[in-house]
matplotlib code that plots the C-alpha trace (Angstrom):
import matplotlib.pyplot as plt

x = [20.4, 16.8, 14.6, 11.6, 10.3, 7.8, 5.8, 4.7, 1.2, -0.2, 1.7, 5.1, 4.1, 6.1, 6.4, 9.4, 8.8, 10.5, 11.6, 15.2, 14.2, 12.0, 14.6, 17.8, 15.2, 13.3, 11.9, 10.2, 9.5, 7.3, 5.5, 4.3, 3.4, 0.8, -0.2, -1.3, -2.9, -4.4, -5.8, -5.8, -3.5, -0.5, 1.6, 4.7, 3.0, 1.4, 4.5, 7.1, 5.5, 3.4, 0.3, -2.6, -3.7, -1.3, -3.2, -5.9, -6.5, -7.9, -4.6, -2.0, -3.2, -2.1, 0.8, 2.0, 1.1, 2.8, 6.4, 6.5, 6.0, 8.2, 11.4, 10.7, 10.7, 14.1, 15.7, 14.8, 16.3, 19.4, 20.2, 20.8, 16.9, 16.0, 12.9, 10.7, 8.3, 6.1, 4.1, 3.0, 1.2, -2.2, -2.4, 1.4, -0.4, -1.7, 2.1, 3.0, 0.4, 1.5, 4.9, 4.4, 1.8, -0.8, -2.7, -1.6, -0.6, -3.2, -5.8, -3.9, -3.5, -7.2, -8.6, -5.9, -8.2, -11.0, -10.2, -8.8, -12.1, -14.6, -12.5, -12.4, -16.4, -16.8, -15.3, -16.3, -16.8, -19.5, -23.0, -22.1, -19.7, -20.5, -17.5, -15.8, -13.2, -9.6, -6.8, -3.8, -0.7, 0.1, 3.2, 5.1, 8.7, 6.4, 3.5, 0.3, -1.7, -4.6, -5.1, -5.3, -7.9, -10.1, -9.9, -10.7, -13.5, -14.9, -15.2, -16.6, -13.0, -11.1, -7.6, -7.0, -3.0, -0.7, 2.4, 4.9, 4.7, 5.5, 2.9, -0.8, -3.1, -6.4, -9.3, -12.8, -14.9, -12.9, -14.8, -14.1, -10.6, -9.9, -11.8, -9.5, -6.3, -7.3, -8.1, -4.7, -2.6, -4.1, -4.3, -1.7, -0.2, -0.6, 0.5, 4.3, 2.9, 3.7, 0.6, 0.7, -2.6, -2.0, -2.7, -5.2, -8.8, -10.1, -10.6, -9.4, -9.0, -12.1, -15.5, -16.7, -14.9, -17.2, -19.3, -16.4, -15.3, -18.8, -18.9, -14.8, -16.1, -18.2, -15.1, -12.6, -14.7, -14.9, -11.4, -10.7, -11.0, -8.3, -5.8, -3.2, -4.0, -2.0, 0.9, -0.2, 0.8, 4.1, 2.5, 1.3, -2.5, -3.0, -6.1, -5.4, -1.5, -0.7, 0.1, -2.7, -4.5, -4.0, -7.5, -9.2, -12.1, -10.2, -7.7, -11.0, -12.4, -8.9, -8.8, -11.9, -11.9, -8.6, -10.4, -12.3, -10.0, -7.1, -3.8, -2.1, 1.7, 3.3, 2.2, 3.2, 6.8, 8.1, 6.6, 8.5, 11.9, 12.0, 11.0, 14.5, 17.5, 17.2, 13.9, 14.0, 12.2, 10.9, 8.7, 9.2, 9.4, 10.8, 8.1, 8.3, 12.3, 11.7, 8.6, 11.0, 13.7, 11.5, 11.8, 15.7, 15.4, 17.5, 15.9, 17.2, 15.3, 15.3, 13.8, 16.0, 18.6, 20.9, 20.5, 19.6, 23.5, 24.8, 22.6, 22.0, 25.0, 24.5]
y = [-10.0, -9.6, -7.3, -5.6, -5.5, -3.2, -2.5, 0.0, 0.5, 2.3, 4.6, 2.6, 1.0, 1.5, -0.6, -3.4, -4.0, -7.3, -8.4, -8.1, -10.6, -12.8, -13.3, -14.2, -16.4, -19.4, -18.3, -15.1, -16.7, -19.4, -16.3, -14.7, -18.1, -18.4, -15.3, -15.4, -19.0, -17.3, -14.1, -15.9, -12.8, -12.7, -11.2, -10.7, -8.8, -6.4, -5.7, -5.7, -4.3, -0.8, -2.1, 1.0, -1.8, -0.8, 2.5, 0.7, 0.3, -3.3, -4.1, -2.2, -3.7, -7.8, -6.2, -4.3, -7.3, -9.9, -7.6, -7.2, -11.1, -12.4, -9.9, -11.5, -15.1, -14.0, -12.2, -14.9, -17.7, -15.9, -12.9, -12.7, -11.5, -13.1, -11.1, -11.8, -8.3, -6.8, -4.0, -2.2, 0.6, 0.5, -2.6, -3.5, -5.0, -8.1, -8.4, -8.0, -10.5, -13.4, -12.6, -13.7, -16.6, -15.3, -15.1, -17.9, -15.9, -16.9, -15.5, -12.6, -11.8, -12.8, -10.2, -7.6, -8.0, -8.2, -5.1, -3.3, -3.4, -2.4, 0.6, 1.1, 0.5, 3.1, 5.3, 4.4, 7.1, 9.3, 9.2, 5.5, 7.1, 7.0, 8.2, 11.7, 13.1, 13.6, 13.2, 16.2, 16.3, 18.0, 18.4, 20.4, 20.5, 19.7, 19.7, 20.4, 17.4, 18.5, 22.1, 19.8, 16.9, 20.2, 22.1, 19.0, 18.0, 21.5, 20.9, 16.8, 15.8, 13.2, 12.3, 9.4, 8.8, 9.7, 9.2, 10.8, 13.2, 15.5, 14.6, 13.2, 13.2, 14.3, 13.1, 13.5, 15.6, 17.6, 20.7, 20.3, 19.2, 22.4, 24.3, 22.7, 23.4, 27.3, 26.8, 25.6, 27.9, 30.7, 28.6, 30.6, 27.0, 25.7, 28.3, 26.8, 23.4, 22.1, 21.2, 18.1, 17.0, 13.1, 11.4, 9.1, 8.1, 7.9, 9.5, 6.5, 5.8, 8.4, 7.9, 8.2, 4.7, 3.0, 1.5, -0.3, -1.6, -3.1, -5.1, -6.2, -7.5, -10.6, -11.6, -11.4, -13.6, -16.2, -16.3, -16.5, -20.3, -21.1, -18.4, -18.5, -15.9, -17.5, -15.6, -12.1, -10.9, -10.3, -7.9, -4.2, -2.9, 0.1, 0.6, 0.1, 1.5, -1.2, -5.1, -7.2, -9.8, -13.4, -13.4, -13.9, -11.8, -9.2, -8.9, -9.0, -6.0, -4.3, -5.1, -3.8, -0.6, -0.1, 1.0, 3.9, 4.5, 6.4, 4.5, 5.3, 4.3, 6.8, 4.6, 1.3, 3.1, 2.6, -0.6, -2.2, -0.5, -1.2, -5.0, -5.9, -4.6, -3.3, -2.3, -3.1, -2.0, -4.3, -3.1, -1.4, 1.9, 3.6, 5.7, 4.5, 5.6, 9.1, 8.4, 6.4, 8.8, 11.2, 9.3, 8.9, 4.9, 4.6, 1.8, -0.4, 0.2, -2.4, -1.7, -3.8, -6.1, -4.2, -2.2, -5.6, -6.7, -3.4, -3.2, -7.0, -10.0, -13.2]
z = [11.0, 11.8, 9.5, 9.3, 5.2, 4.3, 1.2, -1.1, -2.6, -5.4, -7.0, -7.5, -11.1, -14.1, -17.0, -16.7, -13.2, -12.1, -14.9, -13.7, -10.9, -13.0, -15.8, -13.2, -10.7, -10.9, -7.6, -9.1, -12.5, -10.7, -8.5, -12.1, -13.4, -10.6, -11.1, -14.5, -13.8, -10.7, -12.8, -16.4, -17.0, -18.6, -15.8, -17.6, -21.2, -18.3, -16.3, -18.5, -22.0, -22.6, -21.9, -20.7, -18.8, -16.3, -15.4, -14.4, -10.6, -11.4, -13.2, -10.9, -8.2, -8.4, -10.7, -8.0, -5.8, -8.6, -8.6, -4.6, -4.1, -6.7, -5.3, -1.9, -2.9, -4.9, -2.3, 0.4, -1.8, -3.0, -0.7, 3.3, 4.0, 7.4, 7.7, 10.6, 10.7, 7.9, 6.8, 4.0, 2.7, 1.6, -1.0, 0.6, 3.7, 1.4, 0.2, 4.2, 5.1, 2.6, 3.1, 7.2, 5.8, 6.8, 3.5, 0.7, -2.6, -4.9, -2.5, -2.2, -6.1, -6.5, -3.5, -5.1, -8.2, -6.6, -4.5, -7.4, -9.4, -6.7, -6.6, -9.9, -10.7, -8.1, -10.1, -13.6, -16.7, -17.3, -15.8, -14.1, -11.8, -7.8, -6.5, -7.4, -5.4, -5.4, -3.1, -1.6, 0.4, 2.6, 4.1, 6.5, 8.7, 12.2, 10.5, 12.7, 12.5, 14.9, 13.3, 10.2, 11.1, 13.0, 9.5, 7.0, 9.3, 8.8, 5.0, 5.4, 3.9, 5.5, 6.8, 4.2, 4.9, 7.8, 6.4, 8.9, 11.2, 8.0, 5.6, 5.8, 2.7, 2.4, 0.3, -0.4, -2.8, -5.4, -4.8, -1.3, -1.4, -3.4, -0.6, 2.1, 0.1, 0.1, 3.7, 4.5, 2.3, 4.5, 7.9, 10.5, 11.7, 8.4, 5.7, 5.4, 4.4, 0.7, -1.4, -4.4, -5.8, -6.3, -9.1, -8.4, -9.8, -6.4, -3.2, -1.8, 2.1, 2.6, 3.9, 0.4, -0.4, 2.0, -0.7, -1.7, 2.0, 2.5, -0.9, -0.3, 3.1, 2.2, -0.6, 2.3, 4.9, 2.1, 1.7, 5.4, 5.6, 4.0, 5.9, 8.8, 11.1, 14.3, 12.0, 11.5, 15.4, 13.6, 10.8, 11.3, 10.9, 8.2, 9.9, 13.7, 13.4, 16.0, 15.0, 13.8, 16.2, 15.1, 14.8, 11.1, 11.9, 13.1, 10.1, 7.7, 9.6, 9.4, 5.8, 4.6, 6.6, 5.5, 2.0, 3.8, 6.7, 7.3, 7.0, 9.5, 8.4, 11.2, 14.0, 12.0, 11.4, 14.8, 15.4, 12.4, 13.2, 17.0, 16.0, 13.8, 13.4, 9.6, 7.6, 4.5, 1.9, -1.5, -4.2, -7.9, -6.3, -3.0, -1.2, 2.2, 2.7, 3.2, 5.6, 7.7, 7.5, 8.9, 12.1, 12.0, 10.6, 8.2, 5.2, 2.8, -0.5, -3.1, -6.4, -8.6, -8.8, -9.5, -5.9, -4.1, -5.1, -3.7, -0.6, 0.1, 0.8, -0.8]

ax = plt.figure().add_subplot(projection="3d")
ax.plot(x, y, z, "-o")
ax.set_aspect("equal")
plt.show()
């Protein structure tokens, strides 16, 4: 059976992450031990122990990344998982592109890194910050996206996630992100909608993330040499919402505006279901089920073992 896999971003962490995988497979045991090497990290101390580390958007990142890879290289080698599409969500994409080859795994784990701290320096403590700003969603049975975008660009905040045609995510300033949320609680078309301040250090996928995008750039051209990108025609575009061109300067353009762009998961949604005849989902957490739902694709989630056994033959 063909299959779409898709995976989560930020957000899905929690301590013991994989270690179901990575104590029954040789296969996910050999993804932490690269890594580590990779990061001269011990992978396994920060994913399966309390470690604050893991709060850390330099950390989560190749964690996240680390977890995502090592269920896919288990559930290939032990589980019926002919997957032949990918996508992801934010930091997902790097999991979707080295899941199609596109980017090789070590390169991956270091951009994650690499990605993870420009995001975080831009936010760092005290008078060294350069990035304030916080992130809502909003989200709404038929939500209207236009009144939305028309009333956010009012305030300078941004569209940072579509998510479904029931939730997109806002970000920018926190003064003005607090504006917009009184905005929308008394917009006409927009008064119904539900309102969750996310948890996040970063106003990330906002103009204001832009400094970031521009010093990621120069790290991913000097990785390109060494990628695939005749491969990644089968892998969806955060940033363009279509598939991404097998082209390497095109994904590296994707990838950094991606940072300071909106992702735009609702037009990768039906691209990845019409494409194979099961989605399935992989990744410590299960975020992206509900978005597809909201479409009427029903997904496989796997966040353990234990549910890869139910869900998945072997």
């Amino acid at each position: 059976m063909t299959t779409s896999v898709v995976f989560p971003g930020q957000g899905c962490q929690k301590t013991g992450m994989g270690r179901d995988f990575h104590d029954e497979f040789e296969q996910a045991r050999l993804v932490f031990e690269l890594a580590s090497d990779t990061l001269d990290l011990d992978m396994r101390a920060l994913c399966f122990e309390e470690d604050d580390r893991l709060q850390q958007t330099e950390f989560q990142q190749p964690a996240i990344l680390t977890v995502e890879l090592a269920m896919l290289e288990s559930l290939r080698a032990h589980f019926d998982l002919a997957d032949s599409c990918w996508g992801g969500h934010s930091l997902g994409e790097y999991a979707a592109l080295v899941a199609a080859g596109v980017l090789p795994t070590a390169e991956a784990l270091r951009l994650s890194r690499q990605r993870g701290r420009l995001m975080q320096d831009c936010v760092a403590s005290g008078s060294e910050a350069t990035i304030t700003g916080a992130m809502l969603a909003v989200t709404a049975r038929g939500l209207d996206q236009q009144a939305l975008l028309e009333l956010v660009t009012e305030l300078g905040v941004d569209i940072a996630n579509v998510n479904s045609a029931q939730q997109s995510v806002i970000a920018g300033e926190t003064g003005a992100v607090a504006k917009a949320g009184e905005r929308i609680a008394a917009h006409p078309a927009l008064s119904g909608a539900r309102l969750v301040e996310l948890r996040v250090s970063a106003p990330f996928h906002s103009r204001l993330m832009a400094p970031v995008a521009d010093s990621l750039r120069p790290l991913l051209e000097a990785s390109a040499d060494g990628w695939q990108p005749e491969r990644a025609s089968s892998v969806t575009s955060n940033h363009s919402g279509g598939f991404h061109e097998p082209v390497a300067a095109r994904i590296v353009d994707g990838l950094a505006m991606q940072v300071c762009s909106p992702v735009l998961w609702n037009e990768n949604m039906p691209l990845l279901a019409a494409a194979a005849e099961r989605v399935i989902e992989i990744g410590p957490g299960r975020p992206l089920r509900g978005f597809f739902r909201s479409i009427g694709v029903k997904v496989l989630s796997v966040s353990t073992l234990k549910i890869a056994r139910e869900l998945l033959p072997d």
